[in-house]
N, C-alpha and C positions, 0 to 999 in steps of 0.2 A: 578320172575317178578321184574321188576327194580324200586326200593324206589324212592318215589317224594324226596326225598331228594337228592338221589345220580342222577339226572338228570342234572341237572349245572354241575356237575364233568365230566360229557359224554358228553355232546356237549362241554363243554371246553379241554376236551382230543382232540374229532375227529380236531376241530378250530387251537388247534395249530399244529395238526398231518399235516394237510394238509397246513397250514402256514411255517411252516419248512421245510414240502418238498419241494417249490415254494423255500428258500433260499436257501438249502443245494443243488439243482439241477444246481441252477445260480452258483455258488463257485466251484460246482463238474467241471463243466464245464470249468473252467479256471486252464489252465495249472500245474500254479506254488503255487497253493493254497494248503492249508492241504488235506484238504477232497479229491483232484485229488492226492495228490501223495500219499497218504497213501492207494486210491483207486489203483494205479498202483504197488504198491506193494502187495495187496491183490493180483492184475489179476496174481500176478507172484508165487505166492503159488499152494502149492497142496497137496494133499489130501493122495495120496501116496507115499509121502514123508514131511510127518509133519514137518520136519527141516524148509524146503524152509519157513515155516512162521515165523519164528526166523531169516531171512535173514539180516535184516534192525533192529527189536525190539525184546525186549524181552517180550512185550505184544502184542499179536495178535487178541485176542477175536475178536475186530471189524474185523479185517480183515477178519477173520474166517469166520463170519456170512454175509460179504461181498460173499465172496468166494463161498458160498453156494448159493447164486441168481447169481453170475457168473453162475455155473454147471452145472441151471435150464434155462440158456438161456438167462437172463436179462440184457440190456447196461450195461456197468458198469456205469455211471454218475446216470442210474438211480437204480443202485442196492447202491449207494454210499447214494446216496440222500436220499432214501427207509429206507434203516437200521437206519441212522443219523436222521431221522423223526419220526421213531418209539421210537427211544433212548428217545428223546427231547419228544415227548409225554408221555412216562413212567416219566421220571423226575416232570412235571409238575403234573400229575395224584400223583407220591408220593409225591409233595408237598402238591398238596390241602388235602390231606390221612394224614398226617403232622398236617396241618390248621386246620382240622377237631379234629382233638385230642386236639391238645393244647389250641382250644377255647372253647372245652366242645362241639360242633355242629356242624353237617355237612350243605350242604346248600348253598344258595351261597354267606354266607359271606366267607365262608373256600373257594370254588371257586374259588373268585376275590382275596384272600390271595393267594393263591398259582400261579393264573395267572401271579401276580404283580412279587413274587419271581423268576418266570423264564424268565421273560422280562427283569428287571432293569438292567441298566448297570453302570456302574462308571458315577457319575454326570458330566457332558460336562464343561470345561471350555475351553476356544479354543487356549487360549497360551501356556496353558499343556498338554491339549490330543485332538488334532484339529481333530481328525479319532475318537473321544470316546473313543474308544481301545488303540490305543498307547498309550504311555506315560500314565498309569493308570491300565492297563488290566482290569477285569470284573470280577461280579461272573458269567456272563454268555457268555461263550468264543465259539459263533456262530460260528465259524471258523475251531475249532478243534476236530474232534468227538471222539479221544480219550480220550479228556478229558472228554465231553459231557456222553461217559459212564462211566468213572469212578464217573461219579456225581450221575450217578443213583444206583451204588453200595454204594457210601456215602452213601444217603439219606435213604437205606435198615439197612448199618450195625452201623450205628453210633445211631440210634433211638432202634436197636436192643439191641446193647451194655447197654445204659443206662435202656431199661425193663429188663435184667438182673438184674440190680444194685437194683431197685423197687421192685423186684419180692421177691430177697435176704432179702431188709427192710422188707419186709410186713412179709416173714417168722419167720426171726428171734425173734421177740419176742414168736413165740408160740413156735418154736423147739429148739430154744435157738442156743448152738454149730453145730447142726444137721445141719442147715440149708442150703442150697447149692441150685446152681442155675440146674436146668430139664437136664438132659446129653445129650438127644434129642435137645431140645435148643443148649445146647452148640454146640452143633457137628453141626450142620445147622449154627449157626454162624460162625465155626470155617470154615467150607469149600465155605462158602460166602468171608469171609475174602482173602482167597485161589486163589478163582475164580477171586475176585476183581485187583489181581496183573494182570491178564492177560487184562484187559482194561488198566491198568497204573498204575504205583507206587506213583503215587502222591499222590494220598488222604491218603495210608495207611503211605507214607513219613511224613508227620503231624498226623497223629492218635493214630498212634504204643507211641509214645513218650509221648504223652497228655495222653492215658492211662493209661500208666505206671504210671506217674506222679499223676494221679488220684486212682489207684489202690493201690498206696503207700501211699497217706496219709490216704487211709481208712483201710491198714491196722495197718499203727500207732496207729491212733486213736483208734482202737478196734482190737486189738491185737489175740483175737478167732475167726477173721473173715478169717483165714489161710487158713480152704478147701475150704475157697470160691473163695479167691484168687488163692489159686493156679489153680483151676481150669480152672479160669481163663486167667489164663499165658498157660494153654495148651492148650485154645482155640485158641492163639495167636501164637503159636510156631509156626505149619506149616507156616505161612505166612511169618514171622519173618524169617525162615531158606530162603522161596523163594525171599523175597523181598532183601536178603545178596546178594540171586545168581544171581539176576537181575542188581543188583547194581555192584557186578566185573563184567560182559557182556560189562557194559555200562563203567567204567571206569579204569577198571583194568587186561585188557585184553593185555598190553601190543604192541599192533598192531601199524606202525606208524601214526602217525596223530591223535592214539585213544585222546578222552576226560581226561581230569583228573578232579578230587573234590577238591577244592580249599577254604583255606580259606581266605575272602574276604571281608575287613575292610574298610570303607573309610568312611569320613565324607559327600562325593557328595552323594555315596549311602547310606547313611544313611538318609541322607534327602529324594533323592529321595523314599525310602520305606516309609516316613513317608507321601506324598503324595500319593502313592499310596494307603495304608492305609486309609489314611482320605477320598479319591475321591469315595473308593467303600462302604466304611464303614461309611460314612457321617449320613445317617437314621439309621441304627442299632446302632452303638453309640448313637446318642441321644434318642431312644427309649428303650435301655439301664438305660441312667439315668434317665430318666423323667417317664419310665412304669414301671420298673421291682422295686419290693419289696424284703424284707428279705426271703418270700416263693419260692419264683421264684430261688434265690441265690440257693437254699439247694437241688432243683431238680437234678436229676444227669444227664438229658437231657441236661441244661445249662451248668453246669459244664463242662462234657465233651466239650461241643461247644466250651466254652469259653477260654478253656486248648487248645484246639487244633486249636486256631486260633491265640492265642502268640505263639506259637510253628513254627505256619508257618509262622509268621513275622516276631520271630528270624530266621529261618532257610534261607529264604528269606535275611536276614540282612548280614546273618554271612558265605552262604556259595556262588561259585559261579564255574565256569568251565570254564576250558582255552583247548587250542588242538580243536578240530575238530568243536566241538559242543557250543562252546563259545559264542555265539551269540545263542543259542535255550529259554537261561532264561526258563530252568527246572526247579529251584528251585522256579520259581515263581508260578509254575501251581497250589502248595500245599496251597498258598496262598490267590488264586481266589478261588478254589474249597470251601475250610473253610470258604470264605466271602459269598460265597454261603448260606454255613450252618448255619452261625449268623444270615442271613436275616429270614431262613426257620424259627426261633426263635422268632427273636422280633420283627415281622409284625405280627403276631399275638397278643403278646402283645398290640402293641399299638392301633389295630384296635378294640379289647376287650375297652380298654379306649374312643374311638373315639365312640362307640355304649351308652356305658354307660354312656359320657357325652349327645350325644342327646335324649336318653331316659328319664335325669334328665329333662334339656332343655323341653322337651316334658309334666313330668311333674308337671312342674313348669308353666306352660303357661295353663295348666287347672288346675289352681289354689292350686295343692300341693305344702309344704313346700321343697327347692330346699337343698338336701343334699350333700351338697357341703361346708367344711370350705374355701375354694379359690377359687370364680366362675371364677375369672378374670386368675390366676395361672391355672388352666386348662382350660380353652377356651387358650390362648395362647398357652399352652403343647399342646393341639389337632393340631391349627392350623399349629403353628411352624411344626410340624410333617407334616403332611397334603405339603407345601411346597413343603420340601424335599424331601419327596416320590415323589410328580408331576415332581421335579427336574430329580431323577432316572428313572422316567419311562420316561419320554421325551425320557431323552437320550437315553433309550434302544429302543422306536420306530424309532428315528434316525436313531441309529444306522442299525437296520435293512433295512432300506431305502438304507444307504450307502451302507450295500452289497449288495443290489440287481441292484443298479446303476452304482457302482464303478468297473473300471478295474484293481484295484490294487491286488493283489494275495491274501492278508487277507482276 
């Protein structure tokens, strides 16, 4: 029987299941858009020759699952639209599954947190990103569904990864060296990780590294914490050997006109990353500094998020591709995806702070003592906040509008 609580999760599932279908069917439809060609490359696969789906990518998953409502008789615009609307519903569904954790309650304040994060778009300013999207990109890139499912496998194996790390803390002091993360776990994380390359190498293009990074300084710091670690790194190998072989496909294949990985310094692009930065990441940054405490710091939920979203704005910064594909701005996709995942983070945060100021407010006004050293320092914090969210979510309604209007290919 379905909890009063998880009822706001299920009508805000079905709402954007069938909201996105309505987009992703307008987009399917037009020619030269992601969703049509990546559609026309699914129609051109088969099943008895598994290659044909490695024709064009080295991650076909969508296609695959396209490909199967092909077989069963379905248009393709609407078999395109169908899968990319389910995708977009899962993601939302784990966000508020996300919301619900990190606020302590499910409900619909977790809900309306996780609605929020799969709407928002890069905040609108019209001389930098006159489309929303351009000139800024999104953490929510309506457009492209493979990225759309590689979001959904983030939002599985990155929340996964850091309840290992938790699981590890909590043991360790009863079994001391013994202690080690469930092999069952690992092995479900490890072939999630796996699966994940087959939607896109992006997420795990910023993840693999921010791990590392994070995996390394914990075992500095606690130098016995070795089988945990290593266990760790062989959760991560399979992926790591496929994401190598994905990556020569794409650029080192020698073919003419193939792609190459480039390194890619400039002070225009530099700047420009640092707007695009600040345009998606405008509320998360300051809900950031304004909500998060020294507790919040030491979680290894944050941690990871926060590793792996410098990682994708140096990689972003630092790398770039000339030859065929020059113009696709792959290395951006690592970057939206990660702004994603900051968001899944500190809209909770700050929405926790937004309840527990008007619960003071509340009661304060039936005559309790208002406990609060800065009434004024936080109504500002709420409000300011408050803004900028309205800021993002316009744009992402906007934005939406745009594509279901627009004849331009995005």
């Amino acid at each position: 029987m379905l909890k009063k609580r998880e009822v706001s999760l299920w009508i805000a599932t079905v709402a954007v299941l069938i909201l996105s279908y309505i987009v992703f069917y307008a987009i399917a439809l037009r020619p030269a858009s992601d969703v049509s060609i990546h559609a026309t490359w699914a129609s051109e696969g088969n099943f008895l020759n598994p290659r044909t789906f490695f024709k064009h990518v080295a991650h076909p998953l969508w296609h695959g699952m396209v490909a199967v409502l092909l077989a069963a008789g379905v248009p393709l615009a609407v078999s395109a639209a169908l899968v990319t609307a389910l995708l977009k519903a899962s993601e939302v569904w784990l966000l508020i599954r996300l919301s619900a954790k990190l606020l302590g309650r499910g409900g619909w304040l977790a809900t309306v947190c996780g609605l929020i994060a799969g709407l928002v778009m890069a905040v609108w300013v019209p001389w930098v990103n006159p489309t929303v999207y351009l000139g800024a990109g999104s953490p929510n890139t309506w457009h492209n569904p493979t990225q759309i499912i590689a979001i959904v496998f983030m939002l599985v194996c990155v929340p996964m990864t850091a309840h290992c790390v938790e699981v590890f803390q909590r043991r360790l002091p009863e079994q001391g060296k013994k202690a080690n993360v469930d092999g069952r776990y690992a092995l479900l994380l490890s072939a999630l990780l796996l699966v994940s390359l087959m939607a896109k190498p992006t997420f795990l293009q910023a993840f693999v590294p921010a791990a590392c990074l994070y995996f390394l300084v914990l075992w500095i710091r606690k130098p016995h914490n070795t089988a945990f670690i290593g266990r760790m790194m062989l959760v991560a190998a399979p992926a790591v050997l496929m994401m190598l072989r994905q990556y020569i496909f794409y650029f080192c294949r020698g073919t003419p006109g193939q792609s190459i990985m480039v390194l890619q310094i400039s002070w225009d692009k530099a700047a420009e990353v640092g707007v695009y930065t600040l345009l998606t990441r405008l509320f998360p940054l300051f809900a950031l500094f304004a909500c998060a405490n020294r507790d919040i710091w030491r979680k290894p939920l944050y941690g990871l998020v926060l590793l792996m979203d410098v990682v994708s704005i140096l990689e972003m910064l630092l790398l770039g591709e000339s030859g065929a594909r020059a113009s696709d701005g792959n290395f951006g996709w690592a970057m939206m995806g990660s702004s994603l995942m900051l968001w899944a983070i500190t809209l909770p945060l700050y929405l926790k702070r937004v309840t527990a100021w008007f619960s003071r407010r509340r009661a304060a006004a039936s005559g309790q003592p208002y406990l609060e050293d800065k009434p004024r320092a936080e109504a500002a914090r709420c409000i300011g906040g408050g803004v900028l969210l309205l800021w993002h979510v316009a744009s992402g309604v906007g934005y939406i509008i745009y594509l279901l209007t627009t004849t331009a290919t995005l």
